[in-house]
C-alpha positions in Angstrom: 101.7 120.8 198.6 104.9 120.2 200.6 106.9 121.4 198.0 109.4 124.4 199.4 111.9 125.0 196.9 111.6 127.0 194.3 112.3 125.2 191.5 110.5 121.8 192.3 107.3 124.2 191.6 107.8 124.5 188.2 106.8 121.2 186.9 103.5 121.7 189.2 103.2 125.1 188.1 103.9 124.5 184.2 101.2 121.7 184.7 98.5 123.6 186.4 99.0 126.2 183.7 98.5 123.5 180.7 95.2 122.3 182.6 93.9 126.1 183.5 93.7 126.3 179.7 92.3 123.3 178.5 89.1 124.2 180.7 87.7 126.6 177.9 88.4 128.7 174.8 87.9 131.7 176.9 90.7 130.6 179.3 93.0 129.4 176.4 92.0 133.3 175.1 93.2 134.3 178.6 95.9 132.8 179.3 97.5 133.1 175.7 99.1 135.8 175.1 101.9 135.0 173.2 99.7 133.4 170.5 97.9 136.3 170.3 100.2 138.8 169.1 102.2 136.0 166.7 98.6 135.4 165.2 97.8 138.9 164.8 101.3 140.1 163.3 100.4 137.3 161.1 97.5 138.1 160.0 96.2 139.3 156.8 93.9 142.0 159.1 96.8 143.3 160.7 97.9 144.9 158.0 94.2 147.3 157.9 95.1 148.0 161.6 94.9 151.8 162.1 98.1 153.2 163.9 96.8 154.9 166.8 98.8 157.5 169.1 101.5 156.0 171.2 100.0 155.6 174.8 100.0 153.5 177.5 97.8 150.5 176.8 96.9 147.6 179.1 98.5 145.1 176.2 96.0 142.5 177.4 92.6 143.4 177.4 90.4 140.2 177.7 87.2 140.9 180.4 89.1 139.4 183.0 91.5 142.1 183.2 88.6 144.9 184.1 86.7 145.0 187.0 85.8 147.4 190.0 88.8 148.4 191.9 88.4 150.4 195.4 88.6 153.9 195.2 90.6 153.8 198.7 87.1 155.1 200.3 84.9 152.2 200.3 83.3 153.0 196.6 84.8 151.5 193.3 85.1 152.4 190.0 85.4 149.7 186.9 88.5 150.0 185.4 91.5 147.7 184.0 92.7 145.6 187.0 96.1 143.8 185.3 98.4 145.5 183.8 101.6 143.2 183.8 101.7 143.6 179.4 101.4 147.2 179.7 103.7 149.3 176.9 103.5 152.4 175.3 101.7 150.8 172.0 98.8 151.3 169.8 95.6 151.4 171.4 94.1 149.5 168.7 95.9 146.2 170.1 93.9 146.7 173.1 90.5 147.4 171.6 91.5 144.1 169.3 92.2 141.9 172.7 88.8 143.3 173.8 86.5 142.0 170.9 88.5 138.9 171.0 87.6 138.0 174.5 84.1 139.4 174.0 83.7 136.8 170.4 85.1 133.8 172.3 82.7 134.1 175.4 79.7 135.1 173.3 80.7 132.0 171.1 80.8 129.9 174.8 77.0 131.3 175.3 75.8 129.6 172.3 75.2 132.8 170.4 74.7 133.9 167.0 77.0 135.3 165.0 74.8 138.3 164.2 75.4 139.2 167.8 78.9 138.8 167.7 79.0 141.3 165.0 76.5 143.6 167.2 79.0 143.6 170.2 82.2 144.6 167.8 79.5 147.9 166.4 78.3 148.7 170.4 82.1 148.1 171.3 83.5 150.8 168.5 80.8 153.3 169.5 81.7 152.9 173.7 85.1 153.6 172.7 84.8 156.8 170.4 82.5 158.4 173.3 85.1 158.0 175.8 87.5 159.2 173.3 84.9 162.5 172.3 84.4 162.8 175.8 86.7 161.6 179.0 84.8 162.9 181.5 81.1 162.2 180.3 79.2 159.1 181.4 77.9 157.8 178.0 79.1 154.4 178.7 75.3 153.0 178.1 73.3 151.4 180.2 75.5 149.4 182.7 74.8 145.4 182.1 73.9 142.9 184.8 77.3 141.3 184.9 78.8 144.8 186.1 76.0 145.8 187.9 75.9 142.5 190.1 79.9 142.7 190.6 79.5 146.1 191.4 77.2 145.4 194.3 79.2 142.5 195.5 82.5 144.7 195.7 80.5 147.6 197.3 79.3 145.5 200.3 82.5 143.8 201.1 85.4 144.1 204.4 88.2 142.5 205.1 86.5 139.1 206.3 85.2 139.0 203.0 88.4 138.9 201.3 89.8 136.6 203.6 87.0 134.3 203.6 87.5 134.3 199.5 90.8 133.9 199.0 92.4 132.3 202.3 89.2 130.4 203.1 89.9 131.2 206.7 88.7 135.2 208.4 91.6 134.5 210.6 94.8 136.0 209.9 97.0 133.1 208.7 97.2 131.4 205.3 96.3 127.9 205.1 98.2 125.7 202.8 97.1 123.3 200.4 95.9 123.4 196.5 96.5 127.3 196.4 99.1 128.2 198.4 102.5 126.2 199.2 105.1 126.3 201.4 108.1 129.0 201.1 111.4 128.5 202.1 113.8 130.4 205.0 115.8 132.4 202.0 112.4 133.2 200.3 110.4 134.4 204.5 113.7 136.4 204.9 113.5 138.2 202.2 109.7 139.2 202.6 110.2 139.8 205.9 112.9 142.4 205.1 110.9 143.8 202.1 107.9 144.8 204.7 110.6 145.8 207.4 110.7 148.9 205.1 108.8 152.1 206.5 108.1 153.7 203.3 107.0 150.9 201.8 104.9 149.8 204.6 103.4 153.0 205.0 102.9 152.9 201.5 100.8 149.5 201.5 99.0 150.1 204.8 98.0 153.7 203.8 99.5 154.9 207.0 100.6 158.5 205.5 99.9 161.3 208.0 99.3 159.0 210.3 101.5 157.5 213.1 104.4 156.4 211.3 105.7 154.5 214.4 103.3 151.6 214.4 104.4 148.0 214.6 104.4 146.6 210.9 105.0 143.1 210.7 104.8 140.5 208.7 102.2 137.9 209.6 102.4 135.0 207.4 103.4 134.5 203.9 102.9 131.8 201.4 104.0 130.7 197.6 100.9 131.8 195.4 99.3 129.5 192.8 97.3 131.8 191.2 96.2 132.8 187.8 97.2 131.7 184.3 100.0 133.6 182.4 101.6 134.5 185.8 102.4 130.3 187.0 106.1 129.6 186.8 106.9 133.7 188.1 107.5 134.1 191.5 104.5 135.0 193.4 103.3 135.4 197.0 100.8 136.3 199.3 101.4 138.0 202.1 99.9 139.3 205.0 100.8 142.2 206.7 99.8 143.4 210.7 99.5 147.2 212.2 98.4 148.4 215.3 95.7 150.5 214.7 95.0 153.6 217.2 92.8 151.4 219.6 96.1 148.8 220.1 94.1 146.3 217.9 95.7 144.4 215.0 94.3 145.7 211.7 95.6 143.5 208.6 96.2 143.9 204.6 96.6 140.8 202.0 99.3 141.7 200.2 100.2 140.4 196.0 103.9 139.8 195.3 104.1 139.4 191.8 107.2 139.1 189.4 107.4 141.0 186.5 108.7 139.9 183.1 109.3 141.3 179.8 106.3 142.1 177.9 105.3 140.5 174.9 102.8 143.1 174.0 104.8 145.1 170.7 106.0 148.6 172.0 106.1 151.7 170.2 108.6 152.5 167.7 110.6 154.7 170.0 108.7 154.6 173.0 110.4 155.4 176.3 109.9 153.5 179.3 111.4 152.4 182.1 113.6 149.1 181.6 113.1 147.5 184.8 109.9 145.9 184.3 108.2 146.6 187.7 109.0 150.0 187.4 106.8 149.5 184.2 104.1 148.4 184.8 103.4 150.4 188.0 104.2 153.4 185.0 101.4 151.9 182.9 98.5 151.6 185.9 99.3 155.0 187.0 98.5 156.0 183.5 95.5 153.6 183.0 94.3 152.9 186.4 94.4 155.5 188.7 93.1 153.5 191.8 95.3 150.7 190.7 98.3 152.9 189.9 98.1 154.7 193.5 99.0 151.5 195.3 101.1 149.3 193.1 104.2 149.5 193.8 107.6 148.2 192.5 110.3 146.1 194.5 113.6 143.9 194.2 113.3 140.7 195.7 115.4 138.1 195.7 117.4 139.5 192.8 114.2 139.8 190.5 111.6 142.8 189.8 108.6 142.4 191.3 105.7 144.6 192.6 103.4 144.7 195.0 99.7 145.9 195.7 97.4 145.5 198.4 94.3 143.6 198.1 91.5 145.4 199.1 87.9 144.1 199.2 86.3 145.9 197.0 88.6 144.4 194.2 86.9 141.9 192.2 87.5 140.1 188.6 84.7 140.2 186.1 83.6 137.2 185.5 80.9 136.1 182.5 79.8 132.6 182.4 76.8 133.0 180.2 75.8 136.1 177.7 72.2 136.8 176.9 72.0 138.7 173.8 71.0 141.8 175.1 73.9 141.8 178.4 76.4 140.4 175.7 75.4 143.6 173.6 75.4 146.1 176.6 78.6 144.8 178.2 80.4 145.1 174.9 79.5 149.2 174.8 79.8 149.2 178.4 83.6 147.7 178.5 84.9 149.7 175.5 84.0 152.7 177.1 85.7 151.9 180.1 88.9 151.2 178.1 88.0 153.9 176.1 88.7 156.3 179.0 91.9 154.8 180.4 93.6 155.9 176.8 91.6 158.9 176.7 92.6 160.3 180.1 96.3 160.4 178.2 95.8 162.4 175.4 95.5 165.9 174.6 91.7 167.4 172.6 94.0 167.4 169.6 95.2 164.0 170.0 92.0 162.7 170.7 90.2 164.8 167.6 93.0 163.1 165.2 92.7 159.6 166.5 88.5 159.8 166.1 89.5 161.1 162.4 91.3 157.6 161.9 88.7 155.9 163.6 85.9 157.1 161.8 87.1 157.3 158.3 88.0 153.4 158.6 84.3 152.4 159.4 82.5 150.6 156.2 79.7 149.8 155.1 78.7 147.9 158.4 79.0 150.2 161.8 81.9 147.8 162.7 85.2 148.5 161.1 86.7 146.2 159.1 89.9 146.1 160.0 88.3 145.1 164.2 85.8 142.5 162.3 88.3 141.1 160.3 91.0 140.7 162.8 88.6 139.4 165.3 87.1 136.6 163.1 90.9 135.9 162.1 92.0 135.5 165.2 88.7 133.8 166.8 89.4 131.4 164.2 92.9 130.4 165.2 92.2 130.3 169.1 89.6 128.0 168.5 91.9 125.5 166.3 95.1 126.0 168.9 92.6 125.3 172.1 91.5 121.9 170.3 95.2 121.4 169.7 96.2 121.7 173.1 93.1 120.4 174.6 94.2 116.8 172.1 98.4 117.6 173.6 98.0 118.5 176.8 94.5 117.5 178.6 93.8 114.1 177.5 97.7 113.4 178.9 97.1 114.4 182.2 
């Protein structure tokens, strides 16, 4: 890609994004979250949504968005990884998003619709432990997709994550499908944005250490990453230090712009307005480990934030469900979302949001208001991939 101005990118970008989504239903899901919430206001389900207390919520909960993040001492903990929708909302949106993206990649395992209806039951009952209980560990048994990732994320360094995402263990960033060219105006601008002490510090996790070291900025690069994000400004970034032996220790750094949300706020909710400042609000509140090292910057006129990429951070991915893992992870998930709203309410908060939840549950252990607007909006995904599979794939 020779491409170094900004906005001959965004017919690339705009194209890459209408291919990313043609791949699958679960990527359309994914990538989609502006049909989401149209559907869902829409529908006939949404009216039999409960009204939950207004917290923080991730605002798009699909199983890509959770995975293990590092702890900042080599062990992980799974939690929400992306929080670039987060509002103050109702947490029922979330738990919504969840079964959605749960439905469409049982549906892409070729299973049954009985177990569909299984994972929406196992999801409702993760949840409402978290919700009983914040700091217990009834999350169920953890299922293999977790438990593998886990293990992966444990075991990995910093060659690992340069291997993975730069292809090279060296510290430069080599150009090509992923990442393009930037321009002088756009390496200035980085440059100065690491020149900053506190935010290098910040990044590099150099508090209480020696404050003096040499931070520079190694190499930098336009980012073609991800799905909703293509068309934002986004870079990677690598950063150098000095450590306390005179060697070079480095950090991959995400630049990321951040928009307005489409995920519906609460009526009255106070947040900040610039939408960095927001979202790093939101992982502090759902994502601790996340929330710790995000943080939000001006760049070139726009609000963007930044984290550092550390190894041990890792996307969950689920190619194939069995019945049983599709069943466990749906328990397993919920209860991890479960405890990110939890963590922000108060024992009487919690009591009188389990009321709500419980007296809503019919005759089946799933609710109908979650079946129904599952199978609602399952339905419409499915017809609006075909449609943009039919407008948008068989073009290119």
């Amino acid at each position: 890609m020779s491409t170094t101005k900004p906005a001959e990118r965004q017919p690339v970008l705009e194209e890459n994004r209408r291919l990313k989504m043609a791949k699958s239903a679960h990527a359309y899901v994914r990538g989609n979250t502006v049909k989401f919430y149209e559907w869902l206001a829409d529908s006939h389900a949404s009216r039999h949504v409960p009204e939950g207390p207004a917290i923080w919520i991730c605002g798009d909960c699909h199983l890509g968005n959770l995975g293990p993040l590092s702890d900042g001492d080599r062990g992980v903990e799974i939690q929400i990884r992306d929080l670039d929708q987060t509002v103050i909302g109702n947490p029922a949106h979330d738990l919504i998003r969840l079964g959605l993206s749960l439905a469409t990649a049982a549906r892409g395992s070729d299973l049954p619709g009985v177990t569909t209806m299984r994972m929406i039951e196992e999801m409702v009952d993760g949840y409402t432990a978290a919700i009983a209980d914040p700091e217990g560990k009834d999350s169920g048994p953890e299922p293999q997709a977790v438990r593998s990732v886990r293990r992966r994320a444990l075991g990995r360094r910093w060659r690992d994550l340069a291997s993975e995402r730069l292809d090279d263990p060296d510290p430069s960033i080599p150009l090509g499908k992923h990442f393009w060219p930037i321009d002088k105006k756009e390496r200035a601008a980085l440059e100065s944005l690491f020149d900053d002490a506190d935010i290098a510090r910040s990044i590099l996790s150099l508090e209480g250490k020696d404050a003096g070291r040499d931070v520079r900025l190694v190499d930098a690069a336009y980012w073609m990453k991800g799905c909703s994000s293509l068309g934002l400004l986004r870079y990677a970034a690598i950063v150098g230090v000095k450590n306390a032996d005179g060697r070079p220790d480095y950090g991959l750094i995400d630049v990321k712009q951040a928009v307005a949300p489409i995920a519906p706020a609460a009526p009255g909710a106070v947040m900040p307005t610039d939408n960095a400042q927001r979202v790093a609000a939101g992982a502090r509140a759902l994502s601790p480990y996340l929330g710790a090292r995000l943080i939000p910057v001006r760049l070139l006129g726009r609000s963007l934030f930044i984290r550092e990429l550390a190894p041990q951070d890792l996307k969950l991915e689920v190619d194939q469900f069995s019945k049983r893992q599709a069943v466990k992870a749906a328990r397993y998930l919920a209860f991890v979302v479960g405890k990110a709203h939890a963590r922000q309410m108060g024992a009487a908060t919690r009591k009188g949001w389990l009321g709500e939840l419980a007296k809503r549950r019919g005759s089946l252990d799933a609710p109908s208001w979650l079946w129904e607007s599952v199978v609602a909006l399952a339905g419409r995904h499915e017809a609006g991939y075909l449609d943009h599979c039919r407008r948008y794939a068989l073009a290119a």
